[in-house]
PATORKOL-885725 format. One record per residue: residue in one letter; x, y, z of N, C-alpha, C in turn. Coordinates in nm, 3 decimals, padded with zeros to 5 digits, m for minus. Each point is the difference from the previous one (the first is absolute). Layout:
<rs>
R   residuo       n_X       n_Y       n_Z      ca_X      ca_Y      ca_Z       c_X       c_Y       c_Z
R         A         X         Y         Z         X         Y         Z         X         Y         Z
...
</rs>
This chain:
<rs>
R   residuo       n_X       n_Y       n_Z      ca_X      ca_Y      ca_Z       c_X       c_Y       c_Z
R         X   m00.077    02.825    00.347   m00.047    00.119    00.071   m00.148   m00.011    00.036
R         X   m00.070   m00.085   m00.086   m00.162   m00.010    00.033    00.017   m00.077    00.112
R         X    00.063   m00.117   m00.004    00.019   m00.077    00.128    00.012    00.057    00.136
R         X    00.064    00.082   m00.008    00.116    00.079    00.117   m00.139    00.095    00.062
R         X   m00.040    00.076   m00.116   m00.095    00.097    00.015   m00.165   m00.063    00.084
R         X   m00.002   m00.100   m00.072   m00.117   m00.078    00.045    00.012   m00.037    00.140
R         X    00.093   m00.045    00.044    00.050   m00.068    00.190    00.001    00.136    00.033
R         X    00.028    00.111   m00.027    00.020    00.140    00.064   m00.135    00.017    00.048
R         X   m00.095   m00.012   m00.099   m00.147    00.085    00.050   m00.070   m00.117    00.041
R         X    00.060   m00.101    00.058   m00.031   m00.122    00.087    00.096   m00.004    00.120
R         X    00.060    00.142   m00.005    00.097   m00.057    00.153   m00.073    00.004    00.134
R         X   m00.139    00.017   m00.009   m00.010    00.034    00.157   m00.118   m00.130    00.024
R         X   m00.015   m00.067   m00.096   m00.102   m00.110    00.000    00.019   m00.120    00.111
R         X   m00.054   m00.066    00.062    00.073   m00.079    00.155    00.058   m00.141   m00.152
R         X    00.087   m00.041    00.093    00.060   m00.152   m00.030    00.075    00.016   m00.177
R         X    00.059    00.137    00.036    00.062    00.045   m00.141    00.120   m00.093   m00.086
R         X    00.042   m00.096    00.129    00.070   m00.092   m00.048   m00.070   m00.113   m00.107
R         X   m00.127   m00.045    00.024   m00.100   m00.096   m00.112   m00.014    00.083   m00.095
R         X   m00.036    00.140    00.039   m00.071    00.060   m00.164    00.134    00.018   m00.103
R         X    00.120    00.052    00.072    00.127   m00.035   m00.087    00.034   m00.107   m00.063
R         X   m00.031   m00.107    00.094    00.018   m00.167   m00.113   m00.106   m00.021   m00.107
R         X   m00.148    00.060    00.029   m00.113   m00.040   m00.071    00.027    00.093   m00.102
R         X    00.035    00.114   m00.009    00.035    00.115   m00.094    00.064   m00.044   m00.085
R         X    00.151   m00.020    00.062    00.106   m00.076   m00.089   m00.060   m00.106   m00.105
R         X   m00.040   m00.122    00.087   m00.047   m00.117   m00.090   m00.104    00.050   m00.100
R         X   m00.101    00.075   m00.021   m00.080    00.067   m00.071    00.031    00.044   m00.106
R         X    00.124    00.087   m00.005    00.098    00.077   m00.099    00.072   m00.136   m00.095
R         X    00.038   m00.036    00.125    00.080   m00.097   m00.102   m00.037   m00.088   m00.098
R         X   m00.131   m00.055    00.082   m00.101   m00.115   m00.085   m00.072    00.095   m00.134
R         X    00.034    00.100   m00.012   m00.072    00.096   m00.090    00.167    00.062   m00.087
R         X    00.056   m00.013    00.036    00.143    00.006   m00.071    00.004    00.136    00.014
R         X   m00.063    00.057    00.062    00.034    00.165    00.036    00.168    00.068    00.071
R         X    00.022   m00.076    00.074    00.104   m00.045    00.112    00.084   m00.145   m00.044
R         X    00.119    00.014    00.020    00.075   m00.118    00.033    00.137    00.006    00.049
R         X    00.024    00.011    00.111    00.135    00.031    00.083    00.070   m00.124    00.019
R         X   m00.105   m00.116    00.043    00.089   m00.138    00.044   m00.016   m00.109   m00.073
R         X    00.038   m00.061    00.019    00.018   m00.166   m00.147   m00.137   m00.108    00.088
R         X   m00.063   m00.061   m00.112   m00.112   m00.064    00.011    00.053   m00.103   m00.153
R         X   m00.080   m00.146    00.042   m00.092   m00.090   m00.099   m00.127   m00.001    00.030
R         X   m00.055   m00.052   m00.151   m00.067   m00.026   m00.032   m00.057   m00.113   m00.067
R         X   m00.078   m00.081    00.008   m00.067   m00.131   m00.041   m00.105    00.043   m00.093
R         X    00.023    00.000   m00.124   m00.153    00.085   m00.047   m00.034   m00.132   m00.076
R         X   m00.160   m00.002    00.053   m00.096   m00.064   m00.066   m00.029   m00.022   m00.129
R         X    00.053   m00.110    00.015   m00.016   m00.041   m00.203   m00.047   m00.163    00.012
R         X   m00.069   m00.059    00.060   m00.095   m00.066   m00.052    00.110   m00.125    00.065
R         X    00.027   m00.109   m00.134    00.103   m00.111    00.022    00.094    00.014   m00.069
R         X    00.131    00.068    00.107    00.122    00.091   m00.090    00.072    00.077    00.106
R         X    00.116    00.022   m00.020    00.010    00.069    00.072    00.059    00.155   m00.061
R         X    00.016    00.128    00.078    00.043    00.110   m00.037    00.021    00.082    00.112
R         X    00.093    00.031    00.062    00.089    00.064    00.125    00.067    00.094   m00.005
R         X   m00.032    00.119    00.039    00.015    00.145    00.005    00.136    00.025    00.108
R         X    00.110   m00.003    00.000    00.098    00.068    00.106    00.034    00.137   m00.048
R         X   m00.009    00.097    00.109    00.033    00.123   m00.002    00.128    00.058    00.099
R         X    00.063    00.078   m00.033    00.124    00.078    00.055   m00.071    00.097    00.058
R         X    00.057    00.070    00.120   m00.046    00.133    00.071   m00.012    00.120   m00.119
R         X   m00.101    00.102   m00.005   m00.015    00.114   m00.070    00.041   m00.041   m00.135
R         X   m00.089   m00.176   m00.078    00.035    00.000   m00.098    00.133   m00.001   m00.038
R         X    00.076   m00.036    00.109    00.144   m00.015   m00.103    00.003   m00.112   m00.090
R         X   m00.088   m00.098    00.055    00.019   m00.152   m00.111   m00.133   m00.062   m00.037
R         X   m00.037   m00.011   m00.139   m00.172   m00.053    00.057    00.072   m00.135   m00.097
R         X   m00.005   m00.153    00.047   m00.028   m00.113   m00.054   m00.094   m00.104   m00.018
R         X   m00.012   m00.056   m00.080   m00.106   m00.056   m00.010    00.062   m00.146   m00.021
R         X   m00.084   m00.076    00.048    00.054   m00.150    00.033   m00.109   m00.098   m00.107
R         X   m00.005   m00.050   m00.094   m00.099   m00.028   m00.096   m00.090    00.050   m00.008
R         X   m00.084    00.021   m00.119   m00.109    00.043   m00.099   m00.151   m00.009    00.049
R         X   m00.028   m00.154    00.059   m00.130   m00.036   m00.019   m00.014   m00.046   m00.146
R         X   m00.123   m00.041   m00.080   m00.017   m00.061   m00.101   m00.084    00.080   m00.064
R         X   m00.008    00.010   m00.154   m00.067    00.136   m00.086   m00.119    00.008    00.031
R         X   m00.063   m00.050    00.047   m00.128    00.054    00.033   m00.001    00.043    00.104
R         X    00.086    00.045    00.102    00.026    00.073    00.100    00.077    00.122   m00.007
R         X    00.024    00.001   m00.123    00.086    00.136    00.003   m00.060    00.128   m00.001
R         X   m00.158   m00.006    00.006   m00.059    00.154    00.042    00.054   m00.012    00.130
R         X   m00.028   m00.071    00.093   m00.034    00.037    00.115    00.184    00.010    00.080
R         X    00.114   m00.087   m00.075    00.120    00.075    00.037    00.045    00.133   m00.043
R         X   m00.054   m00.011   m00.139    00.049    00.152   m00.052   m00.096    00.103    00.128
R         X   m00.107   m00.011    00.003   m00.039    00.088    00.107    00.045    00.020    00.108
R         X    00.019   m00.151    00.088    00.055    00.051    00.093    00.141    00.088    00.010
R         X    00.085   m00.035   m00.100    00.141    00.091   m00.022   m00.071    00.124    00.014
R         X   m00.052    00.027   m00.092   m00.089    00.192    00.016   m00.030    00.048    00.093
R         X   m00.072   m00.085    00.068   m00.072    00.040    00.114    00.103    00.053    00.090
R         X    00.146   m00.072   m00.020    00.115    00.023    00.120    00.055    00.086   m00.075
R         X    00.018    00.095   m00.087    00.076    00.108   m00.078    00.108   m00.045   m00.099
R         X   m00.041   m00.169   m00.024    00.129   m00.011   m00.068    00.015   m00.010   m00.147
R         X    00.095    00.070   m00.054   m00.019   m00.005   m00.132    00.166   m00.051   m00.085
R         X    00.078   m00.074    00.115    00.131   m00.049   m00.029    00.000   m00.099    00.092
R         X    00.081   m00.116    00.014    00.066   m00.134    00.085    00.115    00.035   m00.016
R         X    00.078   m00.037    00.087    00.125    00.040    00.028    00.074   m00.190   m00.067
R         X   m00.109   m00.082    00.083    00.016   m00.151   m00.045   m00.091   m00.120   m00.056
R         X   m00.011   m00.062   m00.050   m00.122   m00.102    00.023    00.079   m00.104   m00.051
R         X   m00.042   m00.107    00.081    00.040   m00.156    00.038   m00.123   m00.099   m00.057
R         X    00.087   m00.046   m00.057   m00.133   m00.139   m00.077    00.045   m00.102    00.076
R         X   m00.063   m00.050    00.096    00.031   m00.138    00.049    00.014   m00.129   m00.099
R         X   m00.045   m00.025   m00.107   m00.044   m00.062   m00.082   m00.091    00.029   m00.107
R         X   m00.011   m00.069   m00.093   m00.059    00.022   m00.110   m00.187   m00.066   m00.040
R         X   m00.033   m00.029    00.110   m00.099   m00.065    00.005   m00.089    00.145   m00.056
R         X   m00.151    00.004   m00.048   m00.074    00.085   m00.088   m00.059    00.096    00.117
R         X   m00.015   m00.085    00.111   m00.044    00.106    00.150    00.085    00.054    00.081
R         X    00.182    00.003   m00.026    00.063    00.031    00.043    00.068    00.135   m00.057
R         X    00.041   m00.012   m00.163    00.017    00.090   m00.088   m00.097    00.015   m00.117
R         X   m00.135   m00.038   m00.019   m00.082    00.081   m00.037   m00.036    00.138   m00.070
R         X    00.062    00.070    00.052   m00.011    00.116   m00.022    00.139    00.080   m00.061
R         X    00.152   m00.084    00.005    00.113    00.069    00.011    00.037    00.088   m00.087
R         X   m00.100   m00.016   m00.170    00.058    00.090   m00.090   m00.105    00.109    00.029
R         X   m00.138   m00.003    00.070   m00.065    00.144    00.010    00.027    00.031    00.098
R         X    00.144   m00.002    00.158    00.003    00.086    00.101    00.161   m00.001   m00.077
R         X    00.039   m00.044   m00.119    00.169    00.035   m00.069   m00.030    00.156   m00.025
R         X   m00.123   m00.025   m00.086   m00.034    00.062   m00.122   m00.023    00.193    00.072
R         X   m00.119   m00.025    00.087   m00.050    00.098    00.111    00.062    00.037    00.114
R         X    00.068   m00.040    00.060    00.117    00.016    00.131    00.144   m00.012   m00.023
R         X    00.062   m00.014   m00.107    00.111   m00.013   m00.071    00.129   m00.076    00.159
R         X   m00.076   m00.094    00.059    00.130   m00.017    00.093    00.174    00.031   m00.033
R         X    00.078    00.040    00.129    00.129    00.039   m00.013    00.082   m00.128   m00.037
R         X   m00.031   m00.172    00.052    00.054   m00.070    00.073   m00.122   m00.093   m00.022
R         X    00.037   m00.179   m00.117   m00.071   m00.088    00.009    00.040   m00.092    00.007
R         X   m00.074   m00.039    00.102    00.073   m00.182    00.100   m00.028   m00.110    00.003
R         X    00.038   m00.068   m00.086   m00.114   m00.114   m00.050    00.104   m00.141   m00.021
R         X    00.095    00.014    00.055    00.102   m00.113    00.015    00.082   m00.017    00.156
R         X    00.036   m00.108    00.035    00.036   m00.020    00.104    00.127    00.051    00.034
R         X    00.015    00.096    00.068    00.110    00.075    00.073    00.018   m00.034    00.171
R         X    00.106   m00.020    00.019    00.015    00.015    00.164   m00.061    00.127    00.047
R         X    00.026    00.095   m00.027   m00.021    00.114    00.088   m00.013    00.140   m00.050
R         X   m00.093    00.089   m00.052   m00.003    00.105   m00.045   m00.015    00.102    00.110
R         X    00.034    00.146   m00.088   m00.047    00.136    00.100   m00.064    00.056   m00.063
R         X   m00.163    00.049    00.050   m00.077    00.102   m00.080   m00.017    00.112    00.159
R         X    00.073    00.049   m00.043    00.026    00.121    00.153   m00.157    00.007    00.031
R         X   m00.003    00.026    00.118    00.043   m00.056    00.137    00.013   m00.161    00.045
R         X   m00.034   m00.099   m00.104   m00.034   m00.112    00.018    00.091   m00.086   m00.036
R         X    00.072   m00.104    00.063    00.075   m00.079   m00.033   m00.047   m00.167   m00.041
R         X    00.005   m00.084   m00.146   m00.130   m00.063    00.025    00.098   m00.160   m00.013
R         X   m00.019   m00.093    00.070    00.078   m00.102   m00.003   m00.096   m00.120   m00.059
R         X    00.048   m00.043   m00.114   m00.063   m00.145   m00.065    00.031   m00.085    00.030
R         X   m00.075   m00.083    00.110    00.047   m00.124    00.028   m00.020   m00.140   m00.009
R         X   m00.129   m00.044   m00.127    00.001   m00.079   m00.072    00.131    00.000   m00.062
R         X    00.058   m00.180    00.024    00.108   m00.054   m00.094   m00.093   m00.043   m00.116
R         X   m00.099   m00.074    00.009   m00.017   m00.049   m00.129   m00.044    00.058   m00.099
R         X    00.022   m00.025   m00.134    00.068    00.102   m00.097   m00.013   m00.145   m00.134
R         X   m00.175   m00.069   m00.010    00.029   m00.051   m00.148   m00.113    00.026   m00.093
R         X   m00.069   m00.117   m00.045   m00.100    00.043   m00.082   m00.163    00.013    00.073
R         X    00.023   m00.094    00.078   m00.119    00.060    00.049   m00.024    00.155    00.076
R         X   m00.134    00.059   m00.022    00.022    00.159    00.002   m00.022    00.053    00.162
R         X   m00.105   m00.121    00.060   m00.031    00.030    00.095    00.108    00.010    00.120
R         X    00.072   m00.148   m00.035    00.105   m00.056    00.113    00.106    00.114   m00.049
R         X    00.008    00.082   m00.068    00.141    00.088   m00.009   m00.053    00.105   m00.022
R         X   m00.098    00.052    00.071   m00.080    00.113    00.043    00.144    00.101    00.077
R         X   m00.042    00.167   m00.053    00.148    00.030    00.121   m00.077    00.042    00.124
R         X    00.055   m00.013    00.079   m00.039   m00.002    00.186    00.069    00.080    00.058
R         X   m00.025    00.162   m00.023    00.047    00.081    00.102   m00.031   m00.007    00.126
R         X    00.165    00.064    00.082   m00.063    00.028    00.149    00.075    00.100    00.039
R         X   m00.090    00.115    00.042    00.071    00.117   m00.009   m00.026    00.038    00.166
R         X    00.013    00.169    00.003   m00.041    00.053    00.167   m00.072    00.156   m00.031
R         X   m00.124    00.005    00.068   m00.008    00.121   m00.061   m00.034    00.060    00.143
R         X    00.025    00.100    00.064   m00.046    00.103    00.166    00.044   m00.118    00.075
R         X    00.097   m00.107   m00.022    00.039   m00.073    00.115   m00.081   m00.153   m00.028
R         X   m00.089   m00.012   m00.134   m00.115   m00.112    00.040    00.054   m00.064   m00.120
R         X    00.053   m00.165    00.039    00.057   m00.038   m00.100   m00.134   m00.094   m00.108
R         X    00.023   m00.001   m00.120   m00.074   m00.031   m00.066    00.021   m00.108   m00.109
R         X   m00.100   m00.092   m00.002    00.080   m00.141   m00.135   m00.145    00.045   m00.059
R         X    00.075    00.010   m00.165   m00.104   m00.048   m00.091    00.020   m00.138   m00.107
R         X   m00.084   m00.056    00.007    00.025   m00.164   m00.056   m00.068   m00.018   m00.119
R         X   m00.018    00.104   m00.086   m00.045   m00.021   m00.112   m00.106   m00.121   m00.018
R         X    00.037   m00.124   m00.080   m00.059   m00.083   m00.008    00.025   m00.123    00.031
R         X    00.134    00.006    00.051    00.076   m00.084    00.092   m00.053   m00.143    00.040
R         X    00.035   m00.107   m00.038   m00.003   m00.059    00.120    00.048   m00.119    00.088
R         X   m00.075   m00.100    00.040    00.103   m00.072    00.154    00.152    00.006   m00.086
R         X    00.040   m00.030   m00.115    00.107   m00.035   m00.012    00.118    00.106   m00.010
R         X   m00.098    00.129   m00.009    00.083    00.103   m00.019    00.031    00.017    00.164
R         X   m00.111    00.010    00.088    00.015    00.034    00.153    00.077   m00.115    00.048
R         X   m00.018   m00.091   m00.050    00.123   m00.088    00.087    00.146    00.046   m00.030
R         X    00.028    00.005   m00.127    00.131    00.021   m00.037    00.090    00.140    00.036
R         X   m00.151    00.122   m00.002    00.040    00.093    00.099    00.039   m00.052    00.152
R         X   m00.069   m00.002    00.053   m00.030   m00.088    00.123    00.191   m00.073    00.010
R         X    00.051   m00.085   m00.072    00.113   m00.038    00.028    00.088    00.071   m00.058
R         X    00.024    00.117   m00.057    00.063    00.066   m00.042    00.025    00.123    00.112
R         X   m00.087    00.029    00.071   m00.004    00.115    00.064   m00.063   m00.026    00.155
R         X   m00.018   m00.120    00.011   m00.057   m00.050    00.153   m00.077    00.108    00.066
R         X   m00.068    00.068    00.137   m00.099    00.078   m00.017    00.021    00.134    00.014
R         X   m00.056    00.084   m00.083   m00.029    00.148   m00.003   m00.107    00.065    00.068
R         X    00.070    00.135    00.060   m00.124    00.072    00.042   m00.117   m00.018   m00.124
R         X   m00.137    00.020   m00.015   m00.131    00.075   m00.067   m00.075    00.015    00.073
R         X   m00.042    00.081   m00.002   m00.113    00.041    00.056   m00.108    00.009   m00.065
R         X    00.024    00.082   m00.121   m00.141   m00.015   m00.074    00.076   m00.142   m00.170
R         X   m00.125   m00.046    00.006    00.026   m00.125   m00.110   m00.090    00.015   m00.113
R         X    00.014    00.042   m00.160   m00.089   m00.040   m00.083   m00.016   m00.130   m00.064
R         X   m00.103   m00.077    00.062    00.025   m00.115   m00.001    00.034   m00.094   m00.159
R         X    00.085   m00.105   m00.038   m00.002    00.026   m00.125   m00.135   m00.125   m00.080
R         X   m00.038    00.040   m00.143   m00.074   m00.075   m00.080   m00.138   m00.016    00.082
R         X   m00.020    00.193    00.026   m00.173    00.022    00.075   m00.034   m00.095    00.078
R         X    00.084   m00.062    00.094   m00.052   m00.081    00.104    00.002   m00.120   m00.051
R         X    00.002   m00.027   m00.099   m00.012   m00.149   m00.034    00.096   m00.147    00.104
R         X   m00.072   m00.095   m00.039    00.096   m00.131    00.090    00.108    00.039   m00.037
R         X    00.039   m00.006   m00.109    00.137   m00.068   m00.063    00.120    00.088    00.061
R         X   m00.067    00.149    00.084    00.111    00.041    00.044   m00.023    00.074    00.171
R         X    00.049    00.096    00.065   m00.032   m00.053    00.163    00.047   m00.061    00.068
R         X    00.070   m00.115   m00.043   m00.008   m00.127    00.093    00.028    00.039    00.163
R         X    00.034   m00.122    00.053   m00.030    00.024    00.133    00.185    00.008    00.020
R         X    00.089   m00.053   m00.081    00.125    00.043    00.032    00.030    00.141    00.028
R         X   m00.066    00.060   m00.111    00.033    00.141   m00.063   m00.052    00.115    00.137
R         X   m00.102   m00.028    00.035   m00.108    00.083    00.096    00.075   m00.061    00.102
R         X    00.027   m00.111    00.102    00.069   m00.044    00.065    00.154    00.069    00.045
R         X    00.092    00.023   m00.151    00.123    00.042    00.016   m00.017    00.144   m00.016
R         X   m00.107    00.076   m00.081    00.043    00.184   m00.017   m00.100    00.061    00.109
R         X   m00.104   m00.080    00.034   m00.110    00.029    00.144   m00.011    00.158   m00.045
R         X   m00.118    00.033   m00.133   m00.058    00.127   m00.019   m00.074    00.014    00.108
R         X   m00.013    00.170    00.053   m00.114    00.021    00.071   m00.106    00.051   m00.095
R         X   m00.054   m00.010   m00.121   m00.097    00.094   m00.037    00.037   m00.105   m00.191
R         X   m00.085   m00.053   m00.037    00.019   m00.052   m00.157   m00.086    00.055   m00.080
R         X   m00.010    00.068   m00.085   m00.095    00.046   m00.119    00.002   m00.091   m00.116
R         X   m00.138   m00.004   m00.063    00.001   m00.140   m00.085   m00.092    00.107   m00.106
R         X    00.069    00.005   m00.089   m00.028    00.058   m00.109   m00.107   m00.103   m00.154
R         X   m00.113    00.019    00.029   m00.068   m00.123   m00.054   m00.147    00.078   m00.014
R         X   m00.057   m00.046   m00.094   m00.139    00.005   m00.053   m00.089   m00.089    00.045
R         X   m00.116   m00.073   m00.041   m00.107    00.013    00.042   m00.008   m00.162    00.057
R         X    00.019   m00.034    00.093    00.005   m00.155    00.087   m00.034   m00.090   m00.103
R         X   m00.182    00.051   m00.083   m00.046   m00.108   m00.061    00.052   m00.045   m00.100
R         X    00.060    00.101   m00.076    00.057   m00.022   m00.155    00.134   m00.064    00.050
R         X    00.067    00.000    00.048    00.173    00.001    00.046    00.024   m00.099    00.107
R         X   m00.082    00.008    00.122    00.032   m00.053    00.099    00.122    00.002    00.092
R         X    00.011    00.153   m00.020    00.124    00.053    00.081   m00.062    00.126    00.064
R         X    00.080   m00.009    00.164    00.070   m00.091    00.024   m00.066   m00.147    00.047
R         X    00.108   m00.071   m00.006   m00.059   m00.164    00.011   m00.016   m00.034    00.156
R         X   m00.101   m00.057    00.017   m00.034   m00.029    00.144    00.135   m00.069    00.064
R         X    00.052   m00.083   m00.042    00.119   m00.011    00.047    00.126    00.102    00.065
R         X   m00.002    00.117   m00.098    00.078    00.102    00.048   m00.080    00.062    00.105
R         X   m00.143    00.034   m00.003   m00.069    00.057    00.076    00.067   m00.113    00.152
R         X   m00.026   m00.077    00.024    00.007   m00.112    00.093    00.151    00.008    00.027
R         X    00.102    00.064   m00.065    00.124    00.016    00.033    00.023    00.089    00.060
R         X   m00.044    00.112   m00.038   m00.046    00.115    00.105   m00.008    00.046    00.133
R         X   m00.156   m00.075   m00.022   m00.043   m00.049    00.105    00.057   m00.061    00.138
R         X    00.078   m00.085   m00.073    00.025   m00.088    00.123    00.129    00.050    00.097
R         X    00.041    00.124   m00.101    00.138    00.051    00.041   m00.068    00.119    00.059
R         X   m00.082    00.025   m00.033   m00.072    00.148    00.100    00.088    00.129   m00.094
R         X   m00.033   m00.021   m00.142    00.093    00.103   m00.058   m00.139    00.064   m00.071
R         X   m00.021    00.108    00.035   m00.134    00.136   m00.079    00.089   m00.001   m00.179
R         X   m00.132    00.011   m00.060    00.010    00.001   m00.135   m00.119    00.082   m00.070
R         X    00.032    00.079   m00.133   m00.083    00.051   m00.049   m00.050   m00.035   m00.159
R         X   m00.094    00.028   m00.070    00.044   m00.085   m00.139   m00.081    00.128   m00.087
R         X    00.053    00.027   m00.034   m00.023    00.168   m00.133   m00.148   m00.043   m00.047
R         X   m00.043   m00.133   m00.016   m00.152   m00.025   m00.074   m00.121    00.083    00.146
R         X    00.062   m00.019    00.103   m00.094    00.038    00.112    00.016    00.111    00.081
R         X    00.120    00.034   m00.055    00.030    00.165    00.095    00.050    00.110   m00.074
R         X   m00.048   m00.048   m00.146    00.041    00.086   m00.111    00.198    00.040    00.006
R         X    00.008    00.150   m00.059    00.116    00.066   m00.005    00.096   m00.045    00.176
R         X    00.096   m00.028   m00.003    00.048   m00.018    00.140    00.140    00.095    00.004
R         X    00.000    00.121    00.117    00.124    00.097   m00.039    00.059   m00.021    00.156
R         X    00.107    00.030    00.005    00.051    00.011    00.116    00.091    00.078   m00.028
R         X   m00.040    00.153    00.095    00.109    00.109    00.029    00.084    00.001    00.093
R         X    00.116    00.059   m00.031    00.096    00.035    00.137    00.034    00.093    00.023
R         X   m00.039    00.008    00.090   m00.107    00.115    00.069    00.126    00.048    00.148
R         X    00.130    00.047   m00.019    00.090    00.047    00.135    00.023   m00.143    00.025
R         X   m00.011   m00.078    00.116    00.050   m00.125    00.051   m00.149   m00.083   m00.005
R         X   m00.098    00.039   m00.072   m00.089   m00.144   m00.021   m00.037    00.001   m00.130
R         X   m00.033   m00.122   m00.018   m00.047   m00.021   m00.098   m00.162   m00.043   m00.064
R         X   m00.051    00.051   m00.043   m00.181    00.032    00.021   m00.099   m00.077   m00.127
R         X   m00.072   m00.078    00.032   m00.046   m00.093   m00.110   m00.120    00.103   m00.067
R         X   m00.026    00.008   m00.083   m00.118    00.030   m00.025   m00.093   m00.095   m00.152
R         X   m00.068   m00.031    00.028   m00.095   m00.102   m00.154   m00.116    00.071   m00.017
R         X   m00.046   m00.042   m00.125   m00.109    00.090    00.016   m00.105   m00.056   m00.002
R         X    00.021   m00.101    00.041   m00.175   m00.048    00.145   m00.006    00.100    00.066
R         X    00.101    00.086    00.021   m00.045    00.078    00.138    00.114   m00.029    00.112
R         X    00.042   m00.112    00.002    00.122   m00.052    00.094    00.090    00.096   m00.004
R         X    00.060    00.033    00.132    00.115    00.068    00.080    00.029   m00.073    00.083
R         X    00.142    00.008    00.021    00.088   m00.077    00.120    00.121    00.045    00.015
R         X    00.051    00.017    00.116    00.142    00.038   m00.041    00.068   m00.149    00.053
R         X    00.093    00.019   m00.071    00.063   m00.150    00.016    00.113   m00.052    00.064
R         X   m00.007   m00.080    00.053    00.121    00.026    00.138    00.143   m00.012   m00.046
R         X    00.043   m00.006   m00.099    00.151   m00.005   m00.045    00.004    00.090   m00.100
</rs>
């Protein structure tokens, strides 16, 4: 009703169509408002931790932890968005920057639904999420799980820590898929990317979830140079902080908090 009320005593303002999107996105980024389904990339250093949301809060999941010394700044961001339940959360793996945190967001968010083994295909309403890493042994990285879901129409791979051997074997298992948006897997690093993988799923937009170049060296100039050469835009959470993308009616709207806005063409 504040929402509703607020565009009312703004109806006669010129170009009422922007102040409605800028309104909206405002509310939402403040968790005041939430009508339509958005991710989130939240900034945790070298780690990853991925926010998917359902329209009006029907589903809030969380896609790994980040690592314990990041868990102020996930537990906050959950707050900041009103949430005080997960409907799901998905451990890609067990690595310390991946699940990190899993017994203090068990403990504090009591998830409905925990996913931490390789399944073909789950439902966390509205979201249908398909695992399509086959490999499945001891090493943690190469049997990372690799969702690829659809959220306002924009299909999405997350690759955990994935790599060439996992993307190849996807890659011949499933020959090429729409994505559009790609989290790239093992923070940009060589070992995963390759040029098969980017070649056969052709992301328009890759987020590289990674900390600080010097300490890490992700992402690796190599992936950068893979990129590149494909003319594919990329963002990396160490330089554009929090990365959200709402869906927003039929677009879908970037916002980071450098300051970056875009709406994004798929």
């Amino acid at each position: 009703f504040f929402f509703a009320g607020s565009l009312w005593t703004m109806r006669k303002i010129g170009h009422l169509d922007r102040v409605v999107l800028i309104s909206y996105a405002v509310f939402c980024m403040m968790g005041l408002f939430h009508p339509f389904m958005e991710i989130s990339f939240i900034n945790v250093g070298q780690g990853d931790s991925i926010l998917i949301r359902g329209p009006f809060a029907s589903s809030n999941i969380l896609v790994d932890t980040g690592k314990p010394s990041c868990w102020k700044t996930v537990d906050t961001f959950l707050q900041a968005k009103g949430i005080d339940h997960l409907d799901g959360l998905i451990i890609t793996h067990s690595d310390d920057d991946h699940d990190g945190n899993l017994e203090a967001v068990k403990e504090k968010y009591s998830p409905s639904i925990i996913i931490d083994e390789h399944a073909d295909s789950f439902t966390i309403e509205p979201f249908v999420f398909h695992d399509l890493n086959p490999c499945n042994d001891d090493n943690e990285n190469r049997s990372s799980l690799m969702h690829w879901f659809t959220i306002n129409g924009m299909q999405v791979m997350l690759c955990g820590d994935g790599d060439e051997t996992s993307e190849e074997a996807i890659v011949r298992t499933y020959g090429s898929l729409p994505v559009h948006l790609l989290k790239a897997g093992h923070h940009g690093s060589s070992t995963s990317s390759s040029d098969l993988f980017l070649d056969t799923m052709q992301p328009q937009l890759v987020i590289f979830s990674a900390g600080s170049p010097s300490l890490y060296h992700h992402p690796s100039d190599t992936v950068i140079q893979r990129m590149l050469a494909r003319h594919i835009p990329y963002l990396n959470t160490y330089e554009a902080g929090d990365i959200t993308i709402l869906a927003v009616w039929k677009w879908n709207i970037l916002f980071a908090s450098n300051g970056m806005i875009s709406i994004l063409p798929f």
